[in-house]
N, C-alpha and C positions, 0 to 999 in steps of 0.2 A: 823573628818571623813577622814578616806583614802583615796587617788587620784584614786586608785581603788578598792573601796568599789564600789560594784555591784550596790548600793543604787542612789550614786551619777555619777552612768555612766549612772544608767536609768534616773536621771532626767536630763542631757543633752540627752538623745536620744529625750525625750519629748519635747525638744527644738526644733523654726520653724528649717526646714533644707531647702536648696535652694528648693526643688521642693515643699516646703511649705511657700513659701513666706517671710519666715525668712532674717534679718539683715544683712548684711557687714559690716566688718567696714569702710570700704573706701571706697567701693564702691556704697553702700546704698541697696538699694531693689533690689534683686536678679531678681525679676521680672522685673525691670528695666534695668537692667545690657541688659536682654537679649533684652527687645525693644529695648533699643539704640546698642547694637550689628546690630539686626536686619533691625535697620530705615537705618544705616549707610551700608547696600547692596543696592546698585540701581538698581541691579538685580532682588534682594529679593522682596523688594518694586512694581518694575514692575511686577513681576510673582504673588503677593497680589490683586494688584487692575486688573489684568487681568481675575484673578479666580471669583473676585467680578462681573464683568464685564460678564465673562460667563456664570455666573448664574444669574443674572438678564434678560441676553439676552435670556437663555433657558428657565425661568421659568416665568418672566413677560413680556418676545417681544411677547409673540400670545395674549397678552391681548391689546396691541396696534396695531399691524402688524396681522390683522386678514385673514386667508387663508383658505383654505379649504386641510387637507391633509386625508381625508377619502374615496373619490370618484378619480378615474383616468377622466381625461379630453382628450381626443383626439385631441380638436379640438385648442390646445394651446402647443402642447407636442415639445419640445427642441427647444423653442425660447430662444433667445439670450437677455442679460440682456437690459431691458429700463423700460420704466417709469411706467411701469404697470406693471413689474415685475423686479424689482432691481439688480438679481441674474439671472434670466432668470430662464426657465422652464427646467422639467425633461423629459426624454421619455413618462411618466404618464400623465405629464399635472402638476406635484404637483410643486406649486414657492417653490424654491429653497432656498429663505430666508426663507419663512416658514419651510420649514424641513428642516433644519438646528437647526431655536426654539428647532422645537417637537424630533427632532435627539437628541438634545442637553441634552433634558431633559431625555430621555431614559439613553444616558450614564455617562452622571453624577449622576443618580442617582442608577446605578449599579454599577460604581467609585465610590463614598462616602461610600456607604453599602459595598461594602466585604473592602474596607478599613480599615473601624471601626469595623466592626466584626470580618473579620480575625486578626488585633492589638491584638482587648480586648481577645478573644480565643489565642493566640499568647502572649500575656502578661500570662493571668492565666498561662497558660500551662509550659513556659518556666522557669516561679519564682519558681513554685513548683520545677522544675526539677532541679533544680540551688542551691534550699534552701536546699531539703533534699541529694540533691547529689548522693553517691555511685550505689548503684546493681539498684535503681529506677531511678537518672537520666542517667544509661549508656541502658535504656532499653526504656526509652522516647527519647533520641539522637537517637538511633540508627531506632525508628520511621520519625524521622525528615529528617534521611538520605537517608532512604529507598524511602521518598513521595518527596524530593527533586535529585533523581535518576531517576524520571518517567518522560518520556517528553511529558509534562501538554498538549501542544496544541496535540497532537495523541491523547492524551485521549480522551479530548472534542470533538473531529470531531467522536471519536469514541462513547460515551454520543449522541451525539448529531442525531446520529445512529440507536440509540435504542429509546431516547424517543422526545419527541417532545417540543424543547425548549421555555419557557414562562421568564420573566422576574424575576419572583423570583428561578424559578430552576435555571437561568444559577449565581445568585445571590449566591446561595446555593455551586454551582459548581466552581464556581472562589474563594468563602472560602474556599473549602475545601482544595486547597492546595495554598492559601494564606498565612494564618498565619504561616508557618513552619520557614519562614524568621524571622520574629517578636519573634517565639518563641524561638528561637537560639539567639537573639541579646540579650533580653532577660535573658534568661538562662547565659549569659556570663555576663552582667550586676551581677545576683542574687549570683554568685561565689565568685565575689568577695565582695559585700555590707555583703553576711554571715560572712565576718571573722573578719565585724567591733566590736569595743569597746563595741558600743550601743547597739549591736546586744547579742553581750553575756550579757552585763549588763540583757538585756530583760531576758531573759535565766535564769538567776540567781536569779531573783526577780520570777520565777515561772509564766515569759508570753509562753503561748502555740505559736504551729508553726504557727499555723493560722494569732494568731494577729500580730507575726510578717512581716508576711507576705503581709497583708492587711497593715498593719500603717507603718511600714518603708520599705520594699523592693519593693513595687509597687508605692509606694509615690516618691521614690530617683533616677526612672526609669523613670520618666515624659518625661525628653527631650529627652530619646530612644523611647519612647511611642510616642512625638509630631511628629518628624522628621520619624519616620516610616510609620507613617499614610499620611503622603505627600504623601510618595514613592510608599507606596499600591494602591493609590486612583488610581495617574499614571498609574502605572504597569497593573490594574484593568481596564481603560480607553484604552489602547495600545492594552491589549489583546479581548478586546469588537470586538476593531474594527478590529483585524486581524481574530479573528472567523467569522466575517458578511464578509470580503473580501473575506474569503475561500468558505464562503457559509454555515458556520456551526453556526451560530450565532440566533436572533432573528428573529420570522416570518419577512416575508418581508409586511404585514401590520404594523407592528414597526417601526417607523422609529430610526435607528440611524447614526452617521457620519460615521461609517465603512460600513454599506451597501449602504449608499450614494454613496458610496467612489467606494466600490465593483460595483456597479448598473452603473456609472457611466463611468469606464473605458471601457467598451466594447462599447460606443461611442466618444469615445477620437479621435481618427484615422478619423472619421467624421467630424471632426473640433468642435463638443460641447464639447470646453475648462470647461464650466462654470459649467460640471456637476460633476465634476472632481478635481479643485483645489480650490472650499472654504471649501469643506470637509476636503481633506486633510491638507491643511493650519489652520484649525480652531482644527483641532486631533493634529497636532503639534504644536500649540501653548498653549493647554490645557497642553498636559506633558510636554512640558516644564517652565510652568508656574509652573505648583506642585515640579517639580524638583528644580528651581529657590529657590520655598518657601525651601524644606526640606534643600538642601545643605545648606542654610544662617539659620537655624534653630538649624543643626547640629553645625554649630559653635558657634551662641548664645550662646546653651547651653555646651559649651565647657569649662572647668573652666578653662582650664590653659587660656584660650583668657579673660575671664569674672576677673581672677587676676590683666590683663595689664594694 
């Protein structure tokens, strides 16, 4: 059998490939290559067990640190932090460590969601455009260009205008021009994987665009796929809070760290420090935790570093 016989270029494409868990010789488990890349940032590590940490604090702290963030209180409103409220109080009356939790979980949880959904929309969308190339992807590009031209926060304040923001709309609103990033990175990934070996072997053996598509060029794209979805969640989390600063963000019966944040500077000049900087302290240590994670993921999966 020929070196390039179609036959035997599709049965190494069939072979694991790194982003299928596949062999090294020297190095061993590609998956491993990338942990021990990974363990060895102390950065990376920090910005992991930070994420872990914030979502434990937003999703399991009101299961132990029990508050009330549904009624305003008057008769407690911007006290300063002690023992009866660790954080001190808001102008509302609501403890500050508790909405912080219930803040917490708001936008992490609108961080995560258009993260992963703009990716995976952002993934399909880019591979197509990348696989089939010519007159369809310079008309899917030139999509990409046109929604990454638009300056996203005018929009939203201008959305935000017309209908009345709930957690899954602004959900809905931060994907839509989410993934256009993902789908370019993407799309530059799928350019060049089309012009591999394995790829024509498929080709030649009578595999359709699809399975190609599906089995190796979204498989080979993992650590664009892993390291994007960091940076989404981030970007997703940053922009949360600077819509509720502006005022264009979630009811203010929602709590989140940017309306904290928002709600709380107009008393800063009054001396209530505390209504002020654990919000914003706790929105900058989330992105840059994600950041932390995706940079040290970006080079994990980096091969010329995973060769060394």
């Amino acid at each position: 059998m020929s070196v390039n016989d179609p036959r035997l270029l599709y049965e190494l494409a069939e072979q694991p490939t790194v982003a299928d868990g596949g062999e090294i010789a020297e190095g061993g488990s590609p998956w491993r290559i990338v942990l021990r890349t990974f363990a060895q940032n102390r950065l990376a590590v920090a910005g992991a067990v930070l994420i872990v940490a914030l979502v434990l604090f937003s999703f399991l702290g009101p299961l132990i640190y029990h508050t009330n963030q549904f009624e305003d209180n008057i008769l407690i409103t911007n006290q300063a932090p002690s023992g009866a409220h660790w954080l001190g109080t808001d102008q509302s009356g609501f403890d500050i460590l508790g909405r912080l939790m219930a803040g917490g979980k708001s936008s992490l949880e609108v961080g995560i969601a258009v993260g992963l959904v703009s990716t995976i929309f952002g993934l399909i969308y880019g591979a197509i455009s990348g696989y089939f190339g010519g007159v369809l992807d310079s008309v899917l590009m030139r999509i990409v260009d046109v929604g990454l031209a638009i300056p996203i926060v005018f929009l939203f304040i201008f959305m935000a205008e017309i209908f009345k923001p709930d957690l899954t709309l602004l959900i809905v609103l931060l994907t839509v021009f989410s993934w256009l990033v993902p789908a370019r990175l993407v799309r530059g990934e799928a350019l060049t994987l089309r012009t591999r070996e394995y790829v024509q072997a498929v080709k030649g053996m009578g595999g359709g665009s699809w399975r190609i598509i599906v089995n190796h060029l979204i498989p080979n794209t993992i650590g664009t796929i892993m390291v994007t979805v960091t940076f989404q969640v981030a970007d997703a989390i940053l922009t949360l809070a600077l819509l509720q600063y502006l005022g264009f963000g979630l009811p203010p019966t929602v709590p989140t760290w940017g309306g904290m944040l928002s709600d709380g500077t107009n008393y800063l000049q009054d001396g209530y420090w505390w209504e002020v900087y654990p919000a914003l302290i706790i929105i900058v240590l989330a992105v840059v935790a994600f950041n932390f994670v995706g940079d040290a993921l970006q080079d994990a999966f980096d091969v010329r570093l995973q060769e060394k």
